[in-house]
N, C-alpha and C positions, 0 to 999 in steps of 0.2 A: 485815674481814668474817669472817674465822676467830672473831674474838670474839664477835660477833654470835652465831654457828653455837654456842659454845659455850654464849653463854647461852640460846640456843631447847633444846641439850640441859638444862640446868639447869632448866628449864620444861618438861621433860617432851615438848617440843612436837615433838620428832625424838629418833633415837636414836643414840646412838655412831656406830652399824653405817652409818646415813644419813649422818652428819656424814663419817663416812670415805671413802664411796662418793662424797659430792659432792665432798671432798677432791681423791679420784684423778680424778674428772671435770675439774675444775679447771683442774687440771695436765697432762693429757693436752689439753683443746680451749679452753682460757683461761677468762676470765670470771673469778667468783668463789664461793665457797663458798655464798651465800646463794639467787644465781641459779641453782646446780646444785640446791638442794636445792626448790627451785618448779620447775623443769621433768620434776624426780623423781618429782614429788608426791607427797612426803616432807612436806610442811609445807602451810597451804592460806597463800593471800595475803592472806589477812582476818587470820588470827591472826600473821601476819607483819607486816601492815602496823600491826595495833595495837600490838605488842611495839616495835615503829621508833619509832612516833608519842611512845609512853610514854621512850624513851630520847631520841630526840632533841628531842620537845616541838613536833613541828610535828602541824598537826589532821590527818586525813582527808578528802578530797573524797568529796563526797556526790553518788555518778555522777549524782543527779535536777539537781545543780547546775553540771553539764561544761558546757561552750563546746559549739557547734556549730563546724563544721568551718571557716564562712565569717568567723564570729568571729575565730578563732586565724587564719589565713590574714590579713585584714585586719590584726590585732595586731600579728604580726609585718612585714606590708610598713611602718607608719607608723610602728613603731619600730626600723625597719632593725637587725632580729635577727635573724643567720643564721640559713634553714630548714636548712640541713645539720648546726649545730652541736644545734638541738633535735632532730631525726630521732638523729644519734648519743647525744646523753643522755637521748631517751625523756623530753622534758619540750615540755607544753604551753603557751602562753602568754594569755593575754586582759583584755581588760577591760569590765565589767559595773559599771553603762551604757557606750556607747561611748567617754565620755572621762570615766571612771572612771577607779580606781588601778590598774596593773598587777598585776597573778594571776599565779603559775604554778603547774603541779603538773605532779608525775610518779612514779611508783615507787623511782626512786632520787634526789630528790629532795635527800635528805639528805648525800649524800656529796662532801666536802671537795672533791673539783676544780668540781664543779658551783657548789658554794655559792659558792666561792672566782670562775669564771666569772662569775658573775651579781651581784658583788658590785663589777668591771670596769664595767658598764654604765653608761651615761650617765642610765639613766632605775630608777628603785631599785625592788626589788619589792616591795610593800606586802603582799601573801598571797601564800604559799607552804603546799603543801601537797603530803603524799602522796599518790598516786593509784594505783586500781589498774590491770595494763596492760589491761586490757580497757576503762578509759575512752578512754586515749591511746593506745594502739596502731592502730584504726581512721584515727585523727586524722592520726597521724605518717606512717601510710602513704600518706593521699591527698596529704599536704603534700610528702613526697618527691621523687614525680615521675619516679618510677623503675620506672614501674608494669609498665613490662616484664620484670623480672626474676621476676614472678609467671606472665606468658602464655611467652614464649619459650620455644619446642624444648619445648610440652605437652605434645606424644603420646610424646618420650622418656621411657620409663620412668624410665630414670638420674635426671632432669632432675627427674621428678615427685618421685622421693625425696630428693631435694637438697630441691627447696621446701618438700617435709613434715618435716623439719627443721633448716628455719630458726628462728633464735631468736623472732620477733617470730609465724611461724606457732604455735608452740609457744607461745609465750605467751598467744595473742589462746584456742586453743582450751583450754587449761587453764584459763582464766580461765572461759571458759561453764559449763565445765563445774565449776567451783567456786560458780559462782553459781546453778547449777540445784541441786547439793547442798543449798546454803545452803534455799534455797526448799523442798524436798522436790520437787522436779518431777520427773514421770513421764517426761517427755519432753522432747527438744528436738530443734530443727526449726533447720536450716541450709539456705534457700534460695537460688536464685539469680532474679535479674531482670537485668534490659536495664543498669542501671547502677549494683546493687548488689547484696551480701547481707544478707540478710535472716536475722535468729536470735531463734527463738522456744520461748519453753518453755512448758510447756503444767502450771499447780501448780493442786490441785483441779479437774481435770477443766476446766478453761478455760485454750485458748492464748492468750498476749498477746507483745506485742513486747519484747525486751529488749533490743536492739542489732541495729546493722548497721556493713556496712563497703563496702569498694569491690566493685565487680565483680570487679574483675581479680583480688581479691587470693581467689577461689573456688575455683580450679583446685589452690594450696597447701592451702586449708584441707579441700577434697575427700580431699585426696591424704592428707594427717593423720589423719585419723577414717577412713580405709580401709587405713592403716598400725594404727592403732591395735586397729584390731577384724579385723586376719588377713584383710581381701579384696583383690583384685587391683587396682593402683592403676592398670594401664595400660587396664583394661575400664571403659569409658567410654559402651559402647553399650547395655549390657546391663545390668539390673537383677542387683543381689545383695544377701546379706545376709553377716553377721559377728558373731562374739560371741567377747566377750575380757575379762577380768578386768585393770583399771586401778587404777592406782593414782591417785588424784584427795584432794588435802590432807589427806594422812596417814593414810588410809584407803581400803582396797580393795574398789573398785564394778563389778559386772560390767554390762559393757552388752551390746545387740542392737542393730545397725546395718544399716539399710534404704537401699541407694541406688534412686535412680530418675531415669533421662535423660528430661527436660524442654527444653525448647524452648532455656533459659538455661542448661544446663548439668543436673550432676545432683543432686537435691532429695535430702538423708540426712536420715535422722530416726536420732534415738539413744536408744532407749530404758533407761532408768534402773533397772535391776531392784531390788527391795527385798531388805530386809535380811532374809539367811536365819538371820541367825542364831535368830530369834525370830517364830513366825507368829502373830498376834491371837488372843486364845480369840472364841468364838463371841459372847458378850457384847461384849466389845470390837468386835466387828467389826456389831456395829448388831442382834443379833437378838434378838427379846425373848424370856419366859422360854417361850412356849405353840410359838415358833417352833424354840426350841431343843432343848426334850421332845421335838416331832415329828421333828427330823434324827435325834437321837440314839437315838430308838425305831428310826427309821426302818433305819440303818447297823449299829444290835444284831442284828437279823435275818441268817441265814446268808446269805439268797441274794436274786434278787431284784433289779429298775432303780431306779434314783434317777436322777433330771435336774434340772439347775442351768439357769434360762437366766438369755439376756439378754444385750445387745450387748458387742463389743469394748473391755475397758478396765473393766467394770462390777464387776469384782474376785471372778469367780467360779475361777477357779483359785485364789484365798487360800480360799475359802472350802473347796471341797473339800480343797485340802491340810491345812486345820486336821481336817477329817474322819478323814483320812487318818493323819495325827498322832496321832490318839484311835485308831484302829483299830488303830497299830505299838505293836502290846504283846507281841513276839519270839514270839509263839505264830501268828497267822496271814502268810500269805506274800503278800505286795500287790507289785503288777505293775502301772505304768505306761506308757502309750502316748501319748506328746504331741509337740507341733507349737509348739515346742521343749519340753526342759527345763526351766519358769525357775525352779525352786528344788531345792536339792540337799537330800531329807530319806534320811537317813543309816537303814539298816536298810530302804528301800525299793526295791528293782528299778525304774528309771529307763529308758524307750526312747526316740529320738526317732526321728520319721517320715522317712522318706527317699527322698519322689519320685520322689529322681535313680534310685535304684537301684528303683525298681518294691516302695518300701516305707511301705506307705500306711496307713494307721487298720485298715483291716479284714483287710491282710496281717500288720500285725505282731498285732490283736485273737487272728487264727486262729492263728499262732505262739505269744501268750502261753496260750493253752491247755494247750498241751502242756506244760506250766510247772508242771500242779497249782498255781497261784491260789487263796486265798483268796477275795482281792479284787482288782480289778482298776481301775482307772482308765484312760479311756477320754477323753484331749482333749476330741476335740468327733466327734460325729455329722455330718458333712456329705454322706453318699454313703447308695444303697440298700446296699449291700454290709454297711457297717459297722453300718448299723443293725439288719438281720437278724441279723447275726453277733453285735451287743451283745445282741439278745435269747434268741440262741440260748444263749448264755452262761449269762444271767439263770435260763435254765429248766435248765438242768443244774447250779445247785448252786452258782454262783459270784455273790459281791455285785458286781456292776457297778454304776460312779458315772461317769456323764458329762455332758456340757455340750453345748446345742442354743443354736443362735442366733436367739430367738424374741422377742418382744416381751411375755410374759407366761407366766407359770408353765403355764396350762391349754393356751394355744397350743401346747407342745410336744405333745399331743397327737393335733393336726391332724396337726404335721410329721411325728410318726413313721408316722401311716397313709400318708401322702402319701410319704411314701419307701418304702411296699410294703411294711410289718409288719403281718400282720393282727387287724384290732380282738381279737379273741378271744385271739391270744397275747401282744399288749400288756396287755390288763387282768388276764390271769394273773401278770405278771412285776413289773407295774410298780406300787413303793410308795410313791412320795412326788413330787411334783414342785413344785420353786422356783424363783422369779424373784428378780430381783434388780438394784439401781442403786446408785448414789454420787451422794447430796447432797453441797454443802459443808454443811461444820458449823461453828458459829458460834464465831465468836474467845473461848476463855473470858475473856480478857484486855478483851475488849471489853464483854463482858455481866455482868462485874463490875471496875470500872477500880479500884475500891479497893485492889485487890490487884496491879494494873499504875503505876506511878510514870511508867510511860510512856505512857499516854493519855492524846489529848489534849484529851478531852475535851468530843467534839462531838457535839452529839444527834444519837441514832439512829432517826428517824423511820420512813427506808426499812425497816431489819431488825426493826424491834419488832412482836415478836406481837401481837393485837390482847389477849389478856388477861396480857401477860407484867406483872411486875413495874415500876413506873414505877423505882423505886429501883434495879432490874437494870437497864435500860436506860435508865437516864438518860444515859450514853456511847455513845460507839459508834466509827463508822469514824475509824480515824487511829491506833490503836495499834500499836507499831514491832512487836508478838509478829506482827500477819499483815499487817503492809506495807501499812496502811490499806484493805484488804480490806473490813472487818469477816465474815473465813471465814479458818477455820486446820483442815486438814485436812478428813479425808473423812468418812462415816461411809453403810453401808448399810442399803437401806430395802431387805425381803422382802415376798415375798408366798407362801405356805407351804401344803401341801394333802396330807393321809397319800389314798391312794388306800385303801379298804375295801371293801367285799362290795357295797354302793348305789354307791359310786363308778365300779366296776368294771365292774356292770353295766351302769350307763351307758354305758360305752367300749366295751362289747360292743355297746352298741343301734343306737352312731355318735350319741352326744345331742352337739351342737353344745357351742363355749366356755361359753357364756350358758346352759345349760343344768347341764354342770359347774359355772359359777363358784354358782348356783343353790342346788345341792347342799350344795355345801364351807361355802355362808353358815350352814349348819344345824351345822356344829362350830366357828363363831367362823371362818372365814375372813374377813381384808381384804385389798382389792387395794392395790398397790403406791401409788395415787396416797392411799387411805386412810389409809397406813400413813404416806405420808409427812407427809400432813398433820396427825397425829398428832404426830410428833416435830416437828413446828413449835409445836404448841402446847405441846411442853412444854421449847421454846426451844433444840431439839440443833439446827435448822437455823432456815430460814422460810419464809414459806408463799409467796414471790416463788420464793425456789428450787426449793420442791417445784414450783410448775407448771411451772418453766422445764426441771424433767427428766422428768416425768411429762404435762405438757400437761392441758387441761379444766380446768370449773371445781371448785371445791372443793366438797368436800358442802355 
């Protein structure tokens, strides 16, 4: 296995300093070099398992093609193969159809006693394949039978860190979470039920099922991802959160971890933060060119409100940090106030809110004052307090940029009279307001296969615009780039409005939404559901998606 570790350093795929460290791991708690440096995550299991496959010549299991649990269970009773000896070598067994040739697979799979073992058997294995643990380890644990070792002495702390790290806990959750990497997913959802869990990631904005496992085996994998993310493993009643920078195959992810006690135990969600090293420019991130003038007119201005809405997840924190990005040019001094930090931009003064100590939006707003601010950023508005105080700002000299949970660019209008700003010093301060969503966006790979070797080639009836290209869409869903989707990432749809002297007035009169939106249509404004069906027709998404984010019909 040391050879192994050498030649993954030779490939670049780990480094000396890892190889060493799983080394001393090794040697201090057993195992081997290759399984220290996966539970490190130092190396992912995907590029581990193709570097094995390529050396040793056996294929990949294709997790869509695993055994069910009653399969392998079945397998092994009629072929009286120890369930203890597959539990210990992490290898599944089956056969498809039922008297079919014997299958096996496993993660280590490949290694000389195993082979040598199954080579003993009365009955020969016909396929054999690598697998990753997060196909079989679900598997192996229900076949076990030993499911007490997961519930017993629970509420001991002691007890709970012992089960968060165990090998096979450690495995099942690095393996999720190598598989949400893989996908780009924002999220992932580890719940419980009456007689299992349940693990769900959530890529493009829609959750779907990716595995599950025992019930029993909840309590270790709880106990793991509240080790992992810095919360308290023995607090079991109470909602928390945690954030902690992981190391997940080969590369360091910070996440945010959300517990919550449920009827079945308690339901974490783990959110995936994106990569800071790099934030979209405005283009990239869906704006067009008339939406883009207006931000960047809008942010030149010394002073003055700006508001982003639109719900949780809709990617209006990238967009203002991209703002914010444009404005850190080491001459003006930008001042943060958020509910958390999730990206570290370097030359920015960075605060997070803090309840616990009576430290809320509009106490630390009224703190960063005294800061002499340029510019200041502003989470979100949710209280009367902070809203007056973001305007109070606005009007002495400072660019305030915040975020309203509203349903529409003009709606935050409503909200801010309705939390007690009055019309008159809102239309003074306030110069722009945006909304803002995340369509999918369409698989390029799928909307041109000529240039994918991997599609396969099936018409795309469903996603074809009505005036798109027959020759562009003559492929579609089943391309390996987005996992037969036909959608590979996000892209946002705006809806964008400079407040002006007619605009203003209006908000002094109290002229209703429908009356703004009215207005705004006399400089080219379109509403979001417009907008989106726009980029349907010029095939960045479609027009099934735009309604299914936007709702109504199309113009």
């Amino acid at each position: 296995m040391r050879g192994l570790g050498d030649l993954l350093v030779r490939r670049g795929l780990v480094s000396d300093q890892d190889l060493e460290h799983a080394d001393a791991v090794r040697r201090e708690a057993g195992g081997n070099v290759v399984s220290a440096l996966l539970r490190m995550g130092a190396v992912s299991e995907d590029d581990l398992l193709a570097l094995l496959s390529e050396q040793v010549g056996l294929a990949i299991l294709d997790p869509a093609a695993a055994p069910s649990l009653e399969t392998v269970r079945e397998t092994l009773s009629s072929a009286a193969i120890p369930v203890a000896w597959c539990v210990e070598n992490e290898v599944i067994l089956w056969r498809s159809p039922a008297n079919g040739p014997l299958q096996a697979a496993g993660p280590r799979l490949h290694e000389p006693d195993i082979q040598e073992a199954m080579d003993q058997w009365p009955q020969r294995i016909a396929h054999a394949y690598l697998a990753k643990a997060l196909v079989v380890e679900p598997i192996l644990i229900a076949l076990s039978g030993d499911q007490t070792r997961y519930t017993a002495n629970t509420r001991d702390p002691s007890r709970l860190l012992e089960l968060a790290e165990e090998a096979p806990v450690v495995d099942f959750v690095n393996s999720v979470f190598a598989e949400a990497i893989a996908l780009n997913a924002s999220d992932i959802h580890f719940e419980p039920f009456e007689d299992k869990i349940v693990v769900r990631l959530r890529v493009d904005g829609v959750l779907t099922q990716r595995r599950s496992a025992t019930r029993e085996m909840f309590d270790a994998v709880s106990s793991r991802l509240k080790l992992l993310s810095g919360m308290d493993i023995a607090e079991r009643r109470l909602p928390q959160d945690g954030r902690q920078s992981i190391r997940v195959a080969g590369r360091m992810v910070d996440v945010r971890v959300s517990s919550l006690p449920t009827t079945w135990g308690e339901s974490v969600v783990v959110r995936l933060l994106g990569d800071t090293r790099r934030i979209p420019e405005l283009a990239e991130l869906g704006l067009d060119n008339t939406q883009r003038a207006l931000l960047m007119s809008t942010i030149a201005q010394p002073h003055g409100l700006a508001l982003v809405t639109g719900p949780t997840g809709s990617g209006k924190t990238t967009t203002v940090y991209r703002l914010l990005q444009h404005l850190n040019d080491g001459v003006r001094k930008i001042v943060t106030i958020e509910d958390p930090v999730e990206l570290q931009l370097p030359g920015v003064l960075q605060m997070n809110v803090r309840p616990d100590i009576d430290l809320d939006f509009a106490t630390g707003l009224r703190s960063t004052l005294r800061q002499d601010p340029d510019v200041i950023f502003v989470g979100e508005i949710r209280d009367s307090e902070t809203a007056r105080t973001a305007v109070q700002a606005a009007l002495t000299g400072h660019l305030v940029i915040s975020t309203l949970h509203t349903n529409s660019a003009f709606a935050a209008v409503a909200r801010m009279i309705d939390l007690g700003v009055e019309k008159f010093l809102l239309a003074d301060v306030l110069r722009a307001v945006m909304g803002q969503r995340l369509v999918r966006r369409v698989c390029e790979a799928c909307a041109a296969p000529e240039s994918d070797p991997d599609c396969d080639g099936r018409a795309n009836a469903i996603l074809a615009p009505a005036d798109a290209s027959p020759a562009r869409w003559r492929h579609g869903l089943g391309c390996k780039a987005c996992a037969g989707t036909g959608f590979k990432g996000r892209v946002g749809v705006f809806e964008a409005a400079r407040v002006d002297s007619a605009m203003a007035g209006a908000i002094r009169a109290g002229a209703s939404e429908a009356d703004l939106i009215a207005l705004a249509r006399g400089h080219g404004f379109a509403t979001m559901l417009e907008s989106g069906v726009a980029k349907a027709r010029a095939g960045e998404t479609t027009f099934v998606e735009a309604l299914r984010v936007f709702g109504g019909p199309a113009p």
